[in-house]
N, C-alpha and C positions, 0 to 999 in steps of 0.2 A: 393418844388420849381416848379415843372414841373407841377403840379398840379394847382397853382397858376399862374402860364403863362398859360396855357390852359383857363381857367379860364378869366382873362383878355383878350386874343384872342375873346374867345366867348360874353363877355361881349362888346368889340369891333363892333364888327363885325355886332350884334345887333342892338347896337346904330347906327351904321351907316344905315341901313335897315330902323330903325323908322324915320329917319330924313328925309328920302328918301319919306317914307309912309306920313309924317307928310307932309311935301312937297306936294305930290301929292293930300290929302285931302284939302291941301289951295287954291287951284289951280280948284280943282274941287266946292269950295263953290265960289271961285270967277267967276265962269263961269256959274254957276246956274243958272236956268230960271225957278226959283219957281211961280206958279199963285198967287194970289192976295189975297187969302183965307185965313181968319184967321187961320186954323187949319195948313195950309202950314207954315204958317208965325212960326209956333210955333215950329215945326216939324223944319225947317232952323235954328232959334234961336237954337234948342237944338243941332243940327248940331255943331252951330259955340261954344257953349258952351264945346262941346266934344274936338272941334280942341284947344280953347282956356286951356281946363283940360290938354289936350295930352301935348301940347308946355311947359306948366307951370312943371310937371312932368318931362318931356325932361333934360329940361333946371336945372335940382336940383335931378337928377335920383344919387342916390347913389351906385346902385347895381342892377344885372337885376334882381330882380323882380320890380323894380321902371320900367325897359325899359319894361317888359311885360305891365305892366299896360300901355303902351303908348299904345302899340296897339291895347290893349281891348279900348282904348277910342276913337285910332283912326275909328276902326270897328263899335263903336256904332257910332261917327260921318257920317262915309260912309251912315250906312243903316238910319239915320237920316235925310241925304240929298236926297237919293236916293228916300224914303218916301214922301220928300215934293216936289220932282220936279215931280214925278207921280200922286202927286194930292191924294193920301191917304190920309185921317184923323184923323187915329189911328197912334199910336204906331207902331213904324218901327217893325216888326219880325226879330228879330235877332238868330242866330245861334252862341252861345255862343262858346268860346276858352276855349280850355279845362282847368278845374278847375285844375288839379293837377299841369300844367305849360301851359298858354297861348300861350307858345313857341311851342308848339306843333302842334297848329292849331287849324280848325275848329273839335269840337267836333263831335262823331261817334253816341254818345247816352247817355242818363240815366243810371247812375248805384247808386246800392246804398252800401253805402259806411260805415263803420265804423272805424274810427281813433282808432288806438293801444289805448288801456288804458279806453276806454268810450264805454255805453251802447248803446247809441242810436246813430242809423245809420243816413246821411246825402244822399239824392238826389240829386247828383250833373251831370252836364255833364261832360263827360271825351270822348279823342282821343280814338281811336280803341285800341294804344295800352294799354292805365292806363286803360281802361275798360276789355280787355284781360287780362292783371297782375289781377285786383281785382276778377275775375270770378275766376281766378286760387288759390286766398285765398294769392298773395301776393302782397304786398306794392309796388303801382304806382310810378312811376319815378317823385316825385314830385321837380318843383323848388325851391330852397334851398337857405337860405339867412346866411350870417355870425354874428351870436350873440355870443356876448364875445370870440371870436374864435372858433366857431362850425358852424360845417351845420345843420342847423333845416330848415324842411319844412316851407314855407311861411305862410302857414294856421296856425303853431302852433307858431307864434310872437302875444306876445299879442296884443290884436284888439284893446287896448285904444292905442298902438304906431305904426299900421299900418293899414293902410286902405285897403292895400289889404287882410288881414285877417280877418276884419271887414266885409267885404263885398263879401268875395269869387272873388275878381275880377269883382262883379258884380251881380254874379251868388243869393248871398241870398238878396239884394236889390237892388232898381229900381234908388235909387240917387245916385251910384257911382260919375257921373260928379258932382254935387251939394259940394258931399263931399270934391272933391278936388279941387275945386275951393276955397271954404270956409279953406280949412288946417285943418281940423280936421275928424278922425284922419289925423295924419302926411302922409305924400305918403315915 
């Protein structure tokens, strides 16, 4: 029971914070002073495309690992906009949110990683501390989703019913937004 309030609190509290975030990214593409340049124009597009993923998500989040996904999309929106109003042409450099829970924050670094049960290890970013735990040989504080009444790590829901597994949050592909825009996998 207490476990369960706790829970809901934190899942709370969350939501209110990405709404806030979600907020402040509309407000900042509405205020934009991108130059005229096609490669701006694109960089904005994927902006608005991020803000339009984050809302949609928002708006049908079932459980926080749906409200992390908001701010991994809100953050790719930021440095999408931030990109096109400085007049870069590439690709925004993003500092990826830590794989194990984007609730964590901005990642500290690379580690490389292997899941209980499997041989081959995975390159992911993680926070100082999931990268701490893994150096030490023990299991990162991963965010944790409820299937059939259990906590299972978000990475181990299968990736054809979530997108955030499918895509590390981002981390092993470049279409997170695309994906959720389109519904598939589900968010």
């Amino acid at each position: 029971m207490a476990l369960g309030l706790a829970r809901q609190a934190r899942e709370q509290t969350a939501r209110e914070e990405a709404q806030r975030q979600l907020l402040k990214l509309g407000k900042l593409l509405e205020n934009s002073a991108v130059p005229l340049a096609a490669a701006d124009q694109s960089l904005l597009s994927r902006a608005l495309d991020a803000y339009e993923a984050a809302a949609k998500v928002l708006d049908h989040a079932h459980d926080l690992a749906d409200i992390a996904g908001v701010f991994v999309l809100i953050r790719m929106g930021r440095d999408a906009a931030a990109a096109a109003e400085s007049g870069r042409a590439q690709k925004p450099a993003t500092i990826d949110l830590c794989f194990f829970d984007p609730l964590h924050g901005i990642s500290a670094r690379h580690v490389r990683w292997r899941p209980l049960g499997q041989r081959e290890a995975l390159v992911v970013r993680a926070c100082a501390e999931c990268a701490d735990r893994i150096r030490q040989r023990r299991q990162p504080d991963a965010l944790t989703c409820q299937i059939h009444g259990h906590d299972v790590p978000y990475y181990e829901v299968d990736p054809r019913h979530s997108v955030w597994a499918a895509t590390g949050y981002g981390q092993f592909t470049d279409d997170l937004i695309e994906r959720v825009l389109t519904g598939f996998p589900p968010a």
